[in-house]
N, C-alpha and C positions, 0 to 999 in steps of 0.2 A: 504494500500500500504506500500511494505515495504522500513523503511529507505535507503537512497542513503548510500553505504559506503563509509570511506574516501581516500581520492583518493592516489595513490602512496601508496608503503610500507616501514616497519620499516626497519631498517640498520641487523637487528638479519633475514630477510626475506634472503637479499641477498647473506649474511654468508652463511645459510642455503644452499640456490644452488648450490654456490661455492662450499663449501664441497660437496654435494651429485656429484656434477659433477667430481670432482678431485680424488671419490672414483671410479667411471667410469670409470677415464681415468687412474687408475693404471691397472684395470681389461684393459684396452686396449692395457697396457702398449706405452700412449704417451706421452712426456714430457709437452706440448702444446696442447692449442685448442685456432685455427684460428677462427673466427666468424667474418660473412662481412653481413649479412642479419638483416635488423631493429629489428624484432622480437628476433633473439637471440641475438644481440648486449643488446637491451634493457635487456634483459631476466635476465642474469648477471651485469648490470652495472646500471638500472632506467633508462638511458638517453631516454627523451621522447619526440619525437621532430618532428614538421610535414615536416621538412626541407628536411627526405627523397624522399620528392615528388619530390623535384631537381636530375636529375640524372646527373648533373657534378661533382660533390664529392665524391669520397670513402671513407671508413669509416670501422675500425678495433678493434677488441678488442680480444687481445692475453690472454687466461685464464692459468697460469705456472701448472703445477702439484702440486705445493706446494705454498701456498703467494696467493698476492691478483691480479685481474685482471687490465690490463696496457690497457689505452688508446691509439692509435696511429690514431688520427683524426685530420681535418683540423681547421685552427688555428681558422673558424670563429664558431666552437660551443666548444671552451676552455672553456667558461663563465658557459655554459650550463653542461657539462660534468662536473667543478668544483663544481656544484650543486648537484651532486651523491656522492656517497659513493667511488667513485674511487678516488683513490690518486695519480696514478702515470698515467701524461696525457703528451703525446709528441703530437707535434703538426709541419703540416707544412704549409706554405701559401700556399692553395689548391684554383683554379687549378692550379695546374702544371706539364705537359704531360710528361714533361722529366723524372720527380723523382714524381709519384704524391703520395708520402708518401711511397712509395717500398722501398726505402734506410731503413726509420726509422721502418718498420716492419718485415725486417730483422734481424735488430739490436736485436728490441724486442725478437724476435724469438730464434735467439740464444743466448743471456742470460738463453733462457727458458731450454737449451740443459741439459741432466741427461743422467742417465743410460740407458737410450730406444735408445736415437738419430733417433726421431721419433714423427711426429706431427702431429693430428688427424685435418681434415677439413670434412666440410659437403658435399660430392658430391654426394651422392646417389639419390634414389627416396625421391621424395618432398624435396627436399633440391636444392641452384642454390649459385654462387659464384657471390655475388655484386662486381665486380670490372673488370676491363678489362682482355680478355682471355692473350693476349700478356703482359701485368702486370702480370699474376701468373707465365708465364712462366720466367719471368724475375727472381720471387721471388722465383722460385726452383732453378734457376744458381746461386742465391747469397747463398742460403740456403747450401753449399757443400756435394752434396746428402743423405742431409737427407729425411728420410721414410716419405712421406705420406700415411695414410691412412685413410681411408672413417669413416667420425663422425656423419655420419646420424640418423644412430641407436642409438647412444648414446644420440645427442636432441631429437630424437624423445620420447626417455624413458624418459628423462629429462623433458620435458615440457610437457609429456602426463601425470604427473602425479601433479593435481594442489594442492595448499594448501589451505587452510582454506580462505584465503583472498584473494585468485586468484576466489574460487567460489564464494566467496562472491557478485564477481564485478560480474559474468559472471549470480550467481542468482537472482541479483538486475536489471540486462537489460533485462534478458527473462521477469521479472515482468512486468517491464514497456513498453515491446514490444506487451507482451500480454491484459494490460488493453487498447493499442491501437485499436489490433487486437479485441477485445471484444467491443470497443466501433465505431468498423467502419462502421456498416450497417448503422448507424445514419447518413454517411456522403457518402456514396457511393450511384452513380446517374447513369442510366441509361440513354444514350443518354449523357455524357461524355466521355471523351477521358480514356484511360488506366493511362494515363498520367497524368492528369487532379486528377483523384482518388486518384492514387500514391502520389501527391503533399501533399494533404490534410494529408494523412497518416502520408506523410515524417513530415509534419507541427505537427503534433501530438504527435511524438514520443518524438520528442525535447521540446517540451511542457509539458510533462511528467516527463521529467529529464533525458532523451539519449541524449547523447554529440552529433553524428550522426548517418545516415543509409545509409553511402556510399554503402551497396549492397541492390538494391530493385529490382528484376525483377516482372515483369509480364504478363501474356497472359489471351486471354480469345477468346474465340468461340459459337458458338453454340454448343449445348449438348456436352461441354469437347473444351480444349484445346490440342496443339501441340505440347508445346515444353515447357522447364521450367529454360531456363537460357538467353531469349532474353527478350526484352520489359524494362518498358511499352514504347507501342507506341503512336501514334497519332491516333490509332484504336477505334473507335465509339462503347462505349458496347452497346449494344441493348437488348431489352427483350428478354429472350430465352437464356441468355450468361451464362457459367459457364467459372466464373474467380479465376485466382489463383492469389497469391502474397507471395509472395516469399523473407523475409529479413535478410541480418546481419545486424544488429543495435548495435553499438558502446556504452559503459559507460567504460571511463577509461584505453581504451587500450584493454578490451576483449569485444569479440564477442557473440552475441544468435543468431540464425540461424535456423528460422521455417519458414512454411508457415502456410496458410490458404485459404480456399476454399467456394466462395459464389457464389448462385445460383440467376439471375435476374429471377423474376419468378418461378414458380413450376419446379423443374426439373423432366426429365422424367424418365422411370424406370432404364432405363442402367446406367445412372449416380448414380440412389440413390443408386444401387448393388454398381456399384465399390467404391464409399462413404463407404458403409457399408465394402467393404472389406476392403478398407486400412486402417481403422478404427480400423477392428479387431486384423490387421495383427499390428499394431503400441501396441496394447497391448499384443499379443503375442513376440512381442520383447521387451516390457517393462519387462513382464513377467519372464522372462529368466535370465536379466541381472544381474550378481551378481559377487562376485570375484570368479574366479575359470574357469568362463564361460567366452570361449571367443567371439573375433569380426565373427568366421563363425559360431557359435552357434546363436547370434543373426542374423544373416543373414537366415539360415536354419528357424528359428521358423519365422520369416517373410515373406519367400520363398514359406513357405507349404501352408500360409493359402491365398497368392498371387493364388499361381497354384490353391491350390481348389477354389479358385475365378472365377476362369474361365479367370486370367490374359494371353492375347497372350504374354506376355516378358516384358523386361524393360532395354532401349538402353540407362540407367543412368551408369550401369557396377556396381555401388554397395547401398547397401540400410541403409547411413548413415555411420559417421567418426566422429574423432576427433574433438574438438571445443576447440579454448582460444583465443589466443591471434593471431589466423587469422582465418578467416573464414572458414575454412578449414584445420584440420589437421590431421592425423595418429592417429591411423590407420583406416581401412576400415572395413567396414562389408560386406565382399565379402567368397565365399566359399574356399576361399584357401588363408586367411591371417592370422588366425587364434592365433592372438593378446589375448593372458591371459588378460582378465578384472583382473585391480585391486583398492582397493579405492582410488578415488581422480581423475581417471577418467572421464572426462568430454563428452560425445559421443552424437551424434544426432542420433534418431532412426527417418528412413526414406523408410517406403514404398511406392514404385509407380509400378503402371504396367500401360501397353497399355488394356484397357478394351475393345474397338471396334477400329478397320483400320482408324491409327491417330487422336485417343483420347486418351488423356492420365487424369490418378489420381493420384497425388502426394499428402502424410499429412506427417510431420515433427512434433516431440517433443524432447526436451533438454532433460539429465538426468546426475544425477551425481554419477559413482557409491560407495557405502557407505561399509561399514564393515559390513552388511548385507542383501544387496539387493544394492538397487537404489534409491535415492531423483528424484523426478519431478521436474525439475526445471522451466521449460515452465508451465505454466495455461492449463491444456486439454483443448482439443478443444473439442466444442458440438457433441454427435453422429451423431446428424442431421445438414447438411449442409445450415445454415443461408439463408434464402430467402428475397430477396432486392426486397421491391414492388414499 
């Protein structure tokens, strides 16, 4: 098993994105980048803090074109921010409805003003503005109309491409998520709840060295399952049941995000086919991935050998995305998004289809990709689907 790496990065990390981001936002020509969502607050500044689970506090970090990024958070995580590399932290006694920090990111804001008089924020697809709708609009009347425009694509290039220590974290949780997943037939019981299973899992993973696995779904039915984003429930697997599970599991701040697929029992022949295809199809998209090649090329090489599968469809809309530091991120492997792979790339290769009328086969593997191909960053999974006696 490999070493846990250590947790948080050097001060030379955060430099790093700063710059790559500030060379972006000349190419956008914006004076500014607004960021209100945990993921990119943290992204530039380390602050790592479970306190965003509270949704009564907003929380900002103004990134200038030139210089270093300004805190504008509430006064009770000053302590916590003063622990970052950030130096310049304004602060105000948050809540506060009237003003709840909009005065002072303002302010921040236009210090930031240059030659653009124009300030990039994330509104696009996969991107969402942490703070009150009637708050931004307050904060464009104070701003005297300066340009917004959409900084989606610029995080998303930003954070879709990790460093050396971002994979590090992301290839040390699929290890440990996977010697889980390797070591679960030993613990999964027939005539227990989905739940019941899950638990154990969940117990294992932490046991291992995963901080957590806030996302665990699960289903399971006779010959195939339904659905892959509800459960587990209080549902009784029984002999004959083909169960899926489905985790992001936490070390650090990044995510791994597979499944795996076990059979109570012999499965029967439709299930060992669609097994075998998405099987195949998860190496023909391994296959493919390199720089150059993009997110609908892997989609296409997973698509064909779905269809030749005998697959009737797949009401998921894409076959795998982005992974770091949320469970989900950009871009897609879908046949019209068509995202240039390049190294440092972190993507989930994900084929499913409907095999028979409301059964479904989904397998998931991690991959990172490299200046020559692709690193595995998941533990493959068995060609043959585990059988639970």
């Amino acid at each position: 098993m490999m070493a846990a790496p250590p947790r948080g990065f050097e001060k030379a990390e955060f430099e790093h994105r700063c710059g790559r981001a500030q060379a972006l936002m000349r190419d956008l020509e914006v004076d500014a980048l607004l960021l209100t969502t945990e993921p990119d607050v943290r992204y530039v500044t380390g602050f790592f803090s479970q306190f965003w689970k509270s949704p009564t506090r907003p929380w900002f970090t103004v990134l200038p074109l030139e210089g270093l990024p300004i805190a504008v958070i509430p006064e009770i995580g000053a302590a916590g921010m003063a622990a970052t590399w950030v130096e310049d932290i304004r602060t105000w006694p948050a809540p506060r409805p009237e003003d709840d920090g909009i005065g002072l990111l303002a302010a921040a804001l236009k210090g930031c003003k240059g030659r653009f008089g124009r300030i990039g924020v994330p509104l696009g697809h996969e991107s969402h503005l942490r703070m009150p709708a009637g708050d931004f609009q307050r904060l464009l009347g104070m701003l005297g109309g300066a340009e917004i425009l959409d900084a989606a694509p610029l995080i998303h290039h930003l954070r879709g491409i990790k460093s050396a220590a971002e994979i590090a974290k992301i290839h040390y949780v699929c290890q440990v998520t996977s010697a889980a997943f390797e070591a679960l037939p030993g613990s999964l019981r027939a005539g227990d709840s989905e739940h019941a299973n899950c638990q154990r899992f969940r117990s294992d993973l932490i046991a291992r060295g995963a901080d957590h696995s806030p996302y665990m779904v699960a289903a399971s039915g006779p010959g195939g399952y339904d659905n892959i984003i509800m459960g587990p429930t209080d549902k009784i697997i029984d002999p004959g049941d083909i169960l899926i599970i489905d985790t992001g599991t936490v070390y650090d701040g990044y995510y791994c995000d597979f499944d795996r697929n076990f059979a109570f029992g012999p499965p029967g022949d439709a299930v060992r086919r669609a097994h075998h295809v998405v099987t195949k199809a998860t190496d023909a998209g391994i296959a493919v991935a390199r720089p150059g090649a993009t997110t609908s090329d892997l989609w296409k090489a997973m698509a064909d050998v779905l269809d030749a599968g005998g697959s009737l469809g797949n009401n998921v809309g894409r076959l795998g995305h982005g992974l770091g530091m949320q469970l989900t991120e950009g871009p897609s492997n879908t046949p019209g998004d068509g995202t240039v792979l390049v190294p440092g790339m972190v993507m989930t290769i994900e084929p499913g289809m409907t095999f028979a009328p409301g059964k479904l086969m989904v397998h998931e593997e991690n991959i990172v990709i490299t200046e020559d191909g692709n690193q595995l960053l998941t533990r493959r999974a068995p060609p043959e689907m585990p059988i639970i006696v």
